[in-house]
C-alpha positions as a Markdown table, in Angstrom:
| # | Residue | x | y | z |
|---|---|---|---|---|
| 1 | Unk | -16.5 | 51.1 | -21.5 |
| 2 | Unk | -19.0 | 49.4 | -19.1 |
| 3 | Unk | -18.2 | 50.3 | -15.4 |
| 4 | Unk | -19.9 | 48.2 | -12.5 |
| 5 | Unk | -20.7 | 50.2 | -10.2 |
| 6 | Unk | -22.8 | 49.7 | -6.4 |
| 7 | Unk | -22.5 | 47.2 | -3.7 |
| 8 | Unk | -21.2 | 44.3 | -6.4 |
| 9 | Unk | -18.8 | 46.4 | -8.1 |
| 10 | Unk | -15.1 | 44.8 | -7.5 |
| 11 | Unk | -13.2 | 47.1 | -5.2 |
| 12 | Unk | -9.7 | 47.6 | -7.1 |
| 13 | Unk | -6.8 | 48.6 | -4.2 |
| 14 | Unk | -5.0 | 51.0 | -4.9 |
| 15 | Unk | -1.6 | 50.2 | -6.7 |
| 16 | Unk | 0.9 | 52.1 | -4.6 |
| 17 | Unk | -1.1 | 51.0 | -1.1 |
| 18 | Unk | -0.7 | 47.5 | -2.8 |
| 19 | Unk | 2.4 | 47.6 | -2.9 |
| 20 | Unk | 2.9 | 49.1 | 0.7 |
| 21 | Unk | 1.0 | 46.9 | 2.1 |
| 22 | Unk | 3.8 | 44.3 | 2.6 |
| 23 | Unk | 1.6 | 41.5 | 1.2 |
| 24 | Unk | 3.4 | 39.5 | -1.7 |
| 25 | Unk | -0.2 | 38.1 | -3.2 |
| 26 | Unk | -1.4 | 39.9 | -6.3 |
| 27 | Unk | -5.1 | 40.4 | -6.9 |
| 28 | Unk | -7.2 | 38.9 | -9.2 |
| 29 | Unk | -7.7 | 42.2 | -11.1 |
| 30 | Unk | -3.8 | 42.7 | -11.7 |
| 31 | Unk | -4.2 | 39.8 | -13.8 |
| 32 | Unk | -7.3 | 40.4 | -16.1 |
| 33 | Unk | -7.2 | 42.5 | -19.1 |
| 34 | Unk | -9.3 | 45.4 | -20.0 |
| 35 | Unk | -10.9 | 43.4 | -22.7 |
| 36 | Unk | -12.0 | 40.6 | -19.9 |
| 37 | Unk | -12.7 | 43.2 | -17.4 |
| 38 | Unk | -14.8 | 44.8 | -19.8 |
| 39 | Unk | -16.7 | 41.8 | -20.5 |
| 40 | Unk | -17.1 | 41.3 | -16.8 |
| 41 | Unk | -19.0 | 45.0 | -16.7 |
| 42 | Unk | -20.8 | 43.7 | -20.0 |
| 43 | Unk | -22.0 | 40.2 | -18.5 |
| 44 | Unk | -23.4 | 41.1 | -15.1 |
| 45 | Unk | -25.3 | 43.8 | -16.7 |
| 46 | Unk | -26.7 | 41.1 | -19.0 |
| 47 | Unk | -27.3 | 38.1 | -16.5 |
| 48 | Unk | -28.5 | 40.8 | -13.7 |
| 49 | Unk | -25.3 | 39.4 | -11.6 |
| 50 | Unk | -22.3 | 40.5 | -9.7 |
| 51 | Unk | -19.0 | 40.7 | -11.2 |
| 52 | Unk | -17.5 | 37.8 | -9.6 |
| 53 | Unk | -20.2 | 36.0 | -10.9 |
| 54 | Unk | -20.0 | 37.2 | -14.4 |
| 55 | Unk | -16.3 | 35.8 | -14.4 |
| 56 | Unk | -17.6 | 32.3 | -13.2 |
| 57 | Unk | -20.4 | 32.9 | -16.1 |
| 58 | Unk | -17.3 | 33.7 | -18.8 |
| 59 | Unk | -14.6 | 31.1 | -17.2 |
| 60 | Unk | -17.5 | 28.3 | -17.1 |
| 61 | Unk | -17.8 | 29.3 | -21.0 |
| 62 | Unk | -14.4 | 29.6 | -22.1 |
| 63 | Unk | -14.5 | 25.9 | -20.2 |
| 64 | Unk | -17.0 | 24.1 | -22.0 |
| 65 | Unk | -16.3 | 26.4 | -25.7 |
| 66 | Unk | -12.6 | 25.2 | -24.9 |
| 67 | Unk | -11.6 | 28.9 | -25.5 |
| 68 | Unk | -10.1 | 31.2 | -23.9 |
| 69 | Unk | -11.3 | 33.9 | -21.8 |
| 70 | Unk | -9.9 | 36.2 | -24.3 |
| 71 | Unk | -11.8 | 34.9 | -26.8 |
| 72 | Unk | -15.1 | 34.8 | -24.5 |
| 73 | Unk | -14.4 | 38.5 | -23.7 |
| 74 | Unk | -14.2 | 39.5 | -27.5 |
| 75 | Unk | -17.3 | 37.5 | -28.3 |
| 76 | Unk | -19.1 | 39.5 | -25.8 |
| 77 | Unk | -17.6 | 43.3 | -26.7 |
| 78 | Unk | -18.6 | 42.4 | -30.1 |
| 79 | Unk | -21.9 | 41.4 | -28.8 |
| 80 | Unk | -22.0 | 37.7 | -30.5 |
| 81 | Unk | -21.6 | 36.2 | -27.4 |
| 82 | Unk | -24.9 | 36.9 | -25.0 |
| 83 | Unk | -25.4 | 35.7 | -21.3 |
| 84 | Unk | -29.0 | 36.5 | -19.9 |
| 85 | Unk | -30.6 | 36.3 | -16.6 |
């Protein structure tokens, strides 16, 4: 597994202090796969981006392939699907 790591790696709260917190909103993260979060690792590496820029990079993709970002994320772990700088 890719991690993303340094000042652009996402910053993933802590379950339990989620749920402490009081705040009903869920994060982003709660919602995305590992395949797609994966891909997210996979993609900034490859485009030389932040994470929150690879997911625009694989939404925008899914968008115009009219696929979803499932499908984006498997293209990329099986390394058919390439984004570069």
């Amino acid at each position: 597994m890719v991690q993303v790591s340094g000042p652009d790696a996402p910053q993933l709260p802590p379950r339990a202090a989620h749920a402490r917190s009081g705040d009903d909103s869920v994060s982003f993260w709660e919602h995305v796969g590992p395949e797609v979060a994966q891909a997210i690792g996979m993609v900034s590496a490859q485009a030389d981006c932040s994470a929150a820029e690879a997911m625009d990079l694989i939404k925008d993709r899914a968008r115009v392939q009219n696929r979803t970002l499932d499908e984006i994320a498997a293209g990329v772990l099986d390394r058919s699907i390439r984004f570069s700088a």
